[in-house]
N, C-alpha and C positions, 0 to 999 in steps of 0.2 A: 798309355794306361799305367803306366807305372807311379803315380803317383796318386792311384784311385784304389780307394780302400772303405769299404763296408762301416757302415756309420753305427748300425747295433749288432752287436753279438748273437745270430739267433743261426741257427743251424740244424738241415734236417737229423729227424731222429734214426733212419736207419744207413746204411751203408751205402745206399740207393742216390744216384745221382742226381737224376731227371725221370719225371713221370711224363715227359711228353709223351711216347706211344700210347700210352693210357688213356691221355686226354684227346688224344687226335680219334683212339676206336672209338671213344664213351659219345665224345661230339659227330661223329660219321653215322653211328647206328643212330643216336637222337636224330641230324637231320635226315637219315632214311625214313625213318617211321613218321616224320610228320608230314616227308612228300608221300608219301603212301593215304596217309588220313585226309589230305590235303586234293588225292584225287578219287578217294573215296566220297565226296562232300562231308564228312565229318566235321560237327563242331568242336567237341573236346579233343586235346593236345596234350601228351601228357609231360611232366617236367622234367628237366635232365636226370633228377634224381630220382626219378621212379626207375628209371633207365639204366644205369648204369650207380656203382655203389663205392664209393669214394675208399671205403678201407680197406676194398680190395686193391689198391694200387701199392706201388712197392713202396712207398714212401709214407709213414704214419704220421705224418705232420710236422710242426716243427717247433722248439725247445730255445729258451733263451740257455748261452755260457756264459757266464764271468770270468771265466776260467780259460777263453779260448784264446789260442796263441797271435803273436802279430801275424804269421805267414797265412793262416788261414781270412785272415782280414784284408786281405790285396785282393780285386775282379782280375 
């Protein structure tokens, strides 16, 4: 891999690396609650984003740089 390098310059906005734990609880409690309504015979489901709320995670999304250096552009 040393000769793979990131094609556009865009990089998260906080110091925050990865939001997987985030997205693995957000996705676990979503599919709990629909096995739950699922054995309740319930027709309405409700969407992941009723569920769970995206700005709470550590990471605020992510910013193009022009500015950002070659080291940060090597996987």
């Amino acid at each position: 891999m040393s000769r793979s390098r990131k094609k556009t310059k865009i990089r998260g906005i906080t110091t925050s690396i990865t939001e997987k734990k985030e997205k693995q609880e957000a996705n676990r409690k979503f599919r709990r609650t629909i096995n739950q309504k699922v054995k309740l015979g319930e027709d309405h489901f409700p969407l992941l984003k009723e569920l769970s709320n995206v700005w709470c995670f550590s990471k605020d999304g992510k910013r193009y740089d022009s500015e950002m250096e070659e080291k940060y552009l090597r996987k």
